[in-house]
TORMI-717333 format. One record per residue (C-alpha): residue in one letter; y, x, z. Coordinates in nm, 3 decimals. Each point is the difference from the previous one (the first is absolute). Example, Ala and Ser with C-alpha at 12.3 -4.5 7.8 and 13.67 -1.06 7.14 Angstrom:
// TORMI-717333
site aa: a	Y: -0.450	X: 1.230	Z: 0.780
site aa: s	Y: 0.344	X: 0.137	Z: -0.066
***
This chain:
// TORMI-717333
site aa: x	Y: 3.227	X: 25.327	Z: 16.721
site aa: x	Y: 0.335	X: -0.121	Z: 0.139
site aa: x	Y: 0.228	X: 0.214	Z: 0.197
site aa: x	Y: 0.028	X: -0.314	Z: 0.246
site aa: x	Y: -0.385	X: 0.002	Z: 0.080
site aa: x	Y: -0.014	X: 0.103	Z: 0.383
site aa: x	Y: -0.344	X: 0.121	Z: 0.025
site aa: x	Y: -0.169	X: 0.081	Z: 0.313
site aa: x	Y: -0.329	X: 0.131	Z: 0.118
site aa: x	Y: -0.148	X: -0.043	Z: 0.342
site aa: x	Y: -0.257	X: 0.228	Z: 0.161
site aa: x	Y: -0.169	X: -0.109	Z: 0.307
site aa: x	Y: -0.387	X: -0.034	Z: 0.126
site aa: x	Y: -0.217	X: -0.299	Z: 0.002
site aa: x	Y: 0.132	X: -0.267	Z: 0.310
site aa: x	Y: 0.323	X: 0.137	Z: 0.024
site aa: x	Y: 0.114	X: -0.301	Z: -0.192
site aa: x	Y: 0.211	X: 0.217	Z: -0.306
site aa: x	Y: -0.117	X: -0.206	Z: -0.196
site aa: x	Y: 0.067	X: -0.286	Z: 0.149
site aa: x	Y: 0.366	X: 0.155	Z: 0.024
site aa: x	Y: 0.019	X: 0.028	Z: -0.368
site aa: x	Y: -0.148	X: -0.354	Z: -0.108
site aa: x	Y: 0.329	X: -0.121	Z: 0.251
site aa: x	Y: 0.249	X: 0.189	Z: -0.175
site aa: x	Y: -0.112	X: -0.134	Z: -0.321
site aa: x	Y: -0.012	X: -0.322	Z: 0.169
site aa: x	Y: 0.394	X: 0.023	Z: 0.089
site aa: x	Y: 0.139	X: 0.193	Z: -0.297
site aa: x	Y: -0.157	X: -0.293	Z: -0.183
site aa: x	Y: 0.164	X: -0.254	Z: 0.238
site aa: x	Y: 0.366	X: 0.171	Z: -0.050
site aa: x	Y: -0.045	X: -0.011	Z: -0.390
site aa: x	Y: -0.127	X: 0.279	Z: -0.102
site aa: x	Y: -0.318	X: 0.097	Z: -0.217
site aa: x	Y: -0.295	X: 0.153	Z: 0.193
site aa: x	Y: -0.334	X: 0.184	Z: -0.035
site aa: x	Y: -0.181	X: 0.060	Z: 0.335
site aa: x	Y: -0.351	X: 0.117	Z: -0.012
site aa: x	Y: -0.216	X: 0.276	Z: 0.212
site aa: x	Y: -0.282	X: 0.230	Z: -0.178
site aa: x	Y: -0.337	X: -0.094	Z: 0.091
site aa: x	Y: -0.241	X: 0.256	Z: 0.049
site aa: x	Y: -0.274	X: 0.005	Z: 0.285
site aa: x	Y: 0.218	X: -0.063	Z: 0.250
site aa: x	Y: -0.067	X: -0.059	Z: 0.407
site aa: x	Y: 0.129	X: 0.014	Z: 0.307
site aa: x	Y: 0.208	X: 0.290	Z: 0.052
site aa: x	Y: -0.057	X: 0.149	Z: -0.409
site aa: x	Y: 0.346	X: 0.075	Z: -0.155
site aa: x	Y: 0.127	X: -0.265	Z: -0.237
site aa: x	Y: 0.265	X: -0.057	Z: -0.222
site aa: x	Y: 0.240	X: -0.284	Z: -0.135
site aa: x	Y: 0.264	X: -0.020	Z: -0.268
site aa: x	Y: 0.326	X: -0.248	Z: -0.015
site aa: x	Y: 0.205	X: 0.002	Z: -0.328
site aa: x	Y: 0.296	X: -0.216	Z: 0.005
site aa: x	Y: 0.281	X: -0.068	Z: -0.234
site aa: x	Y: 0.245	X: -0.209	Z: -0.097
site aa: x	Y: -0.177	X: -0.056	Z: -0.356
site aa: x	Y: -0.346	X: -0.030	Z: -0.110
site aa: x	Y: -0.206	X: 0.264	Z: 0.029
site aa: x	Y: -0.306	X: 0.058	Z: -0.206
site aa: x	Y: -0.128	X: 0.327	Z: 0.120
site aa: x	Y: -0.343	X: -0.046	Z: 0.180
site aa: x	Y: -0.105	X: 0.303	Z: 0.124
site aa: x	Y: 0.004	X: 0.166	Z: 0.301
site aa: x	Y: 0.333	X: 0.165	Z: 0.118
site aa: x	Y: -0.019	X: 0.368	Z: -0.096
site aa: x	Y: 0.354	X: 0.061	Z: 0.053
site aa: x	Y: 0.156	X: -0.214	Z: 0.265
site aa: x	Y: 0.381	X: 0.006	Z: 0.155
site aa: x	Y: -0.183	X: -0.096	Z: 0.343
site aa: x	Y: -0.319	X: 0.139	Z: 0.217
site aa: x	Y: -0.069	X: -0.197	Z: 0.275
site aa: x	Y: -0.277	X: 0.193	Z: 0.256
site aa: x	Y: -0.080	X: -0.233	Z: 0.247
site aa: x	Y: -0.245	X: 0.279	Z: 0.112
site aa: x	Y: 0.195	X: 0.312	Z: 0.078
site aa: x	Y: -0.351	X: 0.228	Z: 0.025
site aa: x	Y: -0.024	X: -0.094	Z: -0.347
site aa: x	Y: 0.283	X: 0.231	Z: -0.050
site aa: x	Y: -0.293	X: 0.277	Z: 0.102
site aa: x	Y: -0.271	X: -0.130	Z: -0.285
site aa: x	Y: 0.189	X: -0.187	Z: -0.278
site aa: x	Y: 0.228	X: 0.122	Z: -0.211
site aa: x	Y: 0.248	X: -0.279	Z: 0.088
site aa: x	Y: 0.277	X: 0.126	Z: -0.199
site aa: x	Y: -0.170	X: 0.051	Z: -0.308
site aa: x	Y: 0.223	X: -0.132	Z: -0.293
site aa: x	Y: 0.273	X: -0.098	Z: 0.229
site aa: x	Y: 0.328	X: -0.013	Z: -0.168
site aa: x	Y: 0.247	X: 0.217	Z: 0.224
site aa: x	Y: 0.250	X: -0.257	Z: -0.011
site aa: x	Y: -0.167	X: -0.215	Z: 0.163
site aa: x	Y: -0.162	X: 0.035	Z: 0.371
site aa: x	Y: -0.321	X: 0.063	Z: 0.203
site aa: x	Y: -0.003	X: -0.291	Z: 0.306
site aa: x	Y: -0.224	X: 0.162	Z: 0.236
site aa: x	Y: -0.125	X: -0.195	Z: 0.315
site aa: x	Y: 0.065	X: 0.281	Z: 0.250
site aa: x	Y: 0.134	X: 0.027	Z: 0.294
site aa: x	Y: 0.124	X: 0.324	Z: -0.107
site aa: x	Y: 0.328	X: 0.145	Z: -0.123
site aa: x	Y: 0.018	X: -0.010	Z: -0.377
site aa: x	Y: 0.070	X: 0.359	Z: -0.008
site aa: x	Y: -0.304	X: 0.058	Z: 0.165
site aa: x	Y: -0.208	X: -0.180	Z: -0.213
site aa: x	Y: 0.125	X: 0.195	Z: -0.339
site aa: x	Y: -0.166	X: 0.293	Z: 0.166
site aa: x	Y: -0.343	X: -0.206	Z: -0.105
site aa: x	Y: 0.121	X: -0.084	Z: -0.340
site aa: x	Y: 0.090	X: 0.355	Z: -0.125
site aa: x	Y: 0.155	X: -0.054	Z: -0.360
site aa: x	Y: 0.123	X: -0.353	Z: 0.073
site aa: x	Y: 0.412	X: 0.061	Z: -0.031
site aa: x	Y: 0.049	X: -0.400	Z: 0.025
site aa: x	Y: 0.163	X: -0.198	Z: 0.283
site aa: x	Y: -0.272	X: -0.040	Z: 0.279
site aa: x	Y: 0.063	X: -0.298	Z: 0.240
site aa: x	Y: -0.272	X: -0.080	Z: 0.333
site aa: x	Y: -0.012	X: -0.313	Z: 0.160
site aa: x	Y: -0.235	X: -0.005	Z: 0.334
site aa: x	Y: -0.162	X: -0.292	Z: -0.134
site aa: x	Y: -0.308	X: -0.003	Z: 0.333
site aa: x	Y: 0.303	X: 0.054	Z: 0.251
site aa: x	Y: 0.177	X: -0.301	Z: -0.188
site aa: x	Y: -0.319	X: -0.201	Z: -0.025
site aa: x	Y: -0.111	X: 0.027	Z: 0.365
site aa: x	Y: 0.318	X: -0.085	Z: 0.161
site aa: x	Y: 0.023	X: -0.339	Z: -0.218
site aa: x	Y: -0.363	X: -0.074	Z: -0.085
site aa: x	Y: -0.203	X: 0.144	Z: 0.294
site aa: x	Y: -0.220	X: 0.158	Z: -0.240
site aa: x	Y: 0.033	X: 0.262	Z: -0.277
site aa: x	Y: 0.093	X: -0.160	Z: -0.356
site aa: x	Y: 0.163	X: 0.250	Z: -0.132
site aa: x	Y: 0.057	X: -0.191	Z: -0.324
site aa: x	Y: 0.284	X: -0.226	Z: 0.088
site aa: x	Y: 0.207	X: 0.272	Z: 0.083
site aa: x	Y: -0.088	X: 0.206	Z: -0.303
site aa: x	Y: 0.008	X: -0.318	Z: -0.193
site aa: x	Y: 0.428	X: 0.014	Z: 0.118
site aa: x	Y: 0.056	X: 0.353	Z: -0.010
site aa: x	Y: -0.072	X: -0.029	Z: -0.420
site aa: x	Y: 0.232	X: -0.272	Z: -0.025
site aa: x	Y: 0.236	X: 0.148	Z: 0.203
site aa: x	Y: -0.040	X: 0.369	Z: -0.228
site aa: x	Y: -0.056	X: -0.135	Z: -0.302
site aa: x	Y: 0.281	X: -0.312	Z: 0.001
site aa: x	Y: -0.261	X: -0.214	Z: -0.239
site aa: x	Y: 0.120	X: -0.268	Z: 0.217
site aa: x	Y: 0.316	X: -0.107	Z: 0.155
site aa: x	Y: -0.062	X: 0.046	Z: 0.378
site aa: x	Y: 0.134	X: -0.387	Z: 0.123
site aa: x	Y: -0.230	X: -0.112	Z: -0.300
site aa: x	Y: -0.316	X: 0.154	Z: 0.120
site aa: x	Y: 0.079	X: -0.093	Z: 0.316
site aa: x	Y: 0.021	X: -0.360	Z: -0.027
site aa: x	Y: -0.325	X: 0.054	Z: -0.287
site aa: x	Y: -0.212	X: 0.151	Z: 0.259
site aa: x	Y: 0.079	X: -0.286	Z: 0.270
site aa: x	Y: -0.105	X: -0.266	Z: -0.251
site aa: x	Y: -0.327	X: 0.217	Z: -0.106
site aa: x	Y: -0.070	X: 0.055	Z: 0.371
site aa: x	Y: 0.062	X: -0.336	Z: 0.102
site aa: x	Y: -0.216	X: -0.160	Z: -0.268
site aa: x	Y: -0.299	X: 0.273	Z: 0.052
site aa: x	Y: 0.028	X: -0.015	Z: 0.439
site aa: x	Y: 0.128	X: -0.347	Z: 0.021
site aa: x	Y: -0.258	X: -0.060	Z: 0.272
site aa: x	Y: 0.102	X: 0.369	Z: 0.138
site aa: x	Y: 0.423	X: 0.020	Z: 0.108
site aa: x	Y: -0.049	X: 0.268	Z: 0.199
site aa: x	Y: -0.188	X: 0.213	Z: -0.276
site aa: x	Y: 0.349	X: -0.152	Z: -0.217
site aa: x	Y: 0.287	X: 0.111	Z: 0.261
site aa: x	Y: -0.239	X: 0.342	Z: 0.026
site aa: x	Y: -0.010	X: 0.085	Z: -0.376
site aa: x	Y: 0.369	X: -0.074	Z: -0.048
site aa: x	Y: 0.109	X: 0.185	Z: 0.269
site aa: x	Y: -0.223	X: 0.291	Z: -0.092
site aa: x	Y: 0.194	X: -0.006	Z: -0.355
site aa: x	Y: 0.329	X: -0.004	Z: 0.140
site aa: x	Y: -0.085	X: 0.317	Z: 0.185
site aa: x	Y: -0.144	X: 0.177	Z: -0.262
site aa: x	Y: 0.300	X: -0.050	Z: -0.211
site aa: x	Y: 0.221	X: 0.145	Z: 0.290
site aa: x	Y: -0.214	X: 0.299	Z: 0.093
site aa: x	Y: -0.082	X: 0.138	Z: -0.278
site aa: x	Y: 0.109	X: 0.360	Z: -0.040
site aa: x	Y: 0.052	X: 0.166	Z: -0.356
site aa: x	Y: 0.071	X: 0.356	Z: -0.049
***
């Protein structure tokens, strides 16, 4: 595998739209140029079960279909997961755990003894509430890995996510001027430690 491939792995539970989150960034990162691979792994999943979802994106081709063992990213949009998944299995310390918390990042390593990465929390249901009404925590968390991981220029996802939300909530502005505002937080109030 390229040293360019970005991979990232998203662990959430079943309505909490993650992977909804990571079909988007695909969606964008394919919009700005690049080469993408979004996908979640099915299993018996419901309501409230923990899921997962991969992105891989590069600026080549990539080839590898697998799932992401080893990823530069974790997204938990979850953070009791934390308690019951080994979220940072495999993840590469030079990367960073994006944890939907509202939570100091310091306090937060105390749940991932071993992890010596960068740790960065996002309040994701605070952020969601005050622009939705409603807790969609994936929007924000959806941000906060753009905003870690740099796969996409900030202005560019930006402007990518207006057009997606405008297409998909045409009928819906306020759900648009919500969703775009709930970004633009994220991106500012994220903390990384």
């Amino acid at each position: 595998m390229k040293d360019d491939v970005v991979e990232i792995r998203w662990h959430g539970r079943g309505g909490q739209g993650a992977k909804t989150a990571c079909l988007l960034l695909a969606d964008v990162a394919f919009s700005s140029g690049k080469y993408v691979q979004g996908f979640p792994e099915y299993g018996p999943e419901r309501m409230g079960a923990p899921i997962t979802a991969y992105n891989r994106i590069s600026d080549h081709v990539c080839n590898v279909h697998s799932n992401i063992y080893h990823p530069n990213f974790v997204v938990v949009v979850d953070e009791t997961l934390l308690k019951s998944v080994d979220v940072t299995s495999g993840l590469k310390e030079n990367g960073a755990l994006i944890v939907n918390s509202s939570k100091d990042p310091e306090e937060v390593r105390k749940e991932v003894p071993g992890y010596q990465g960068k740790i960065c929390c996002v309040d994701a249901e605070k952020i969601s509430m005050e622009t939705l009404g409603k807790n969609f925590p994936n929007t924000p968390m959806l941000a906060a890995a753009v905003k870690v991981s740099n796969v996409i220029e900030r202005d560019q996802f930006i402007k990518d996510m207006k057009s997606s939300f405008q297409h998909k909530f045409r009928h819906k502005p306020q759900v648009i001027e919500g969703n775009m505002k709930a970004l633009k937080k994220s991106m500012e109030e994220i903390k990384v430690s």
